[in-house]
C-alpha positions in Angstrom: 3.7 -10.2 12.5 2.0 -8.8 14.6 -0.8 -5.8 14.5 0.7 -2.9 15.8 3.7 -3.7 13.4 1.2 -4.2 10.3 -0.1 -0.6 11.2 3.5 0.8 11.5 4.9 -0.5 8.4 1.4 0.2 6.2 1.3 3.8 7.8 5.0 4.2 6.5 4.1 2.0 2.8 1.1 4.4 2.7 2.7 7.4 3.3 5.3 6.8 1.0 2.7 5.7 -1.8 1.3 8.8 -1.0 3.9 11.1 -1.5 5.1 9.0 -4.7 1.3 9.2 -6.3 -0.3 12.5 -5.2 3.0 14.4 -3.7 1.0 16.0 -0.7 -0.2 12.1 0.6 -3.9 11.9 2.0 -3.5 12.2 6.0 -1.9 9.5 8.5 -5.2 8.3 9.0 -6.0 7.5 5.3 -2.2 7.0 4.5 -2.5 4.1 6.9 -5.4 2.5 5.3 -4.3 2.9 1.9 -0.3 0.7 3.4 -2.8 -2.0 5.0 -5.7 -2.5 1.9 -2.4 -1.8 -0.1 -0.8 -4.5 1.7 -3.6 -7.5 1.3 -3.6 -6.0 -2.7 -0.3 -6.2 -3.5 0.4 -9.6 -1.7 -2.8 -10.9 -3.8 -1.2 -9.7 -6.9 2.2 -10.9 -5.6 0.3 -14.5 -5.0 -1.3 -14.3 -8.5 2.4 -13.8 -10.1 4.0 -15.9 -7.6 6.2 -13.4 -6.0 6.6 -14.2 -2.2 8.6 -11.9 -0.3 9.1 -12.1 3.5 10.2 -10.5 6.6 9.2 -7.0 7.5 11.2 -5.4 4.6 9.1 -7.8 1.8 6.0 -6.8 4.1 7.1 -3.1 3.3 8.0 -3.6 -0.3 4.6 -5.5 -1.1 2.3 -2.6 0.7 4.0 0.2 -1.1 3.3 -1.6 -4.3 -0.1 -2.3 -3.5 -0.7 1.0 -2.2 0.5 2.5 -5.6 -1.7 0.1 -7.7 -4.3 1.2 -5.1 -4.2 4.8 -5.7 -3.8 4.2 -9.0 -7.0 2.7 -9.5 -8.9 5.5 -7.7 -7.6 7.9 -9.6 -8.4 5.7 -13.1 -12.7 5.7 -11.4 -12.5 9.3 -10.4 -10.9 10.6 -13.3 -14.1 8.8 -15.4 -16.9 9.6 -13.3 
């Protein structure tokens, strides 16, 4: 896949994370970031539980997921400090 799709479909996994997490998201620019660590985090939990889904849609899927686990965990280290 290449780049520019990885930024299109994390942008669109992180956005929709956002809006599922927070409701408001966090910005396009941080929105994005959150799809593509979301992505490598969700296909590292994916490869842990040996869950491999492929094409763009899987891509989608396993960013969104990871995104949400993501947020998630910020929320869990900023809700204790």
């Amino acid at each position: 896949m290449s780049w520019i799709w990885h930024l299109v479909l994390g942008g669109i996994a992180g956005f929709l994370a956002g809006k599922v997490m927070r409701g408001d998201g966090y910005g396009v620019i941080v929105d994005i970031i959150l799809g593509l660590v979301g992505g490598w985090l969700g296909g590292w939990v994916g490869g842990l539980l040996h869950i491999n889904l492929g094409g763009s849609i899987g891509y989608l899927i396993t960013a969104f997921v990871g995104a949400v686990l993501l947020v998630w965990i910020v929320r869990l280290v900023k809700g204790s400090a």
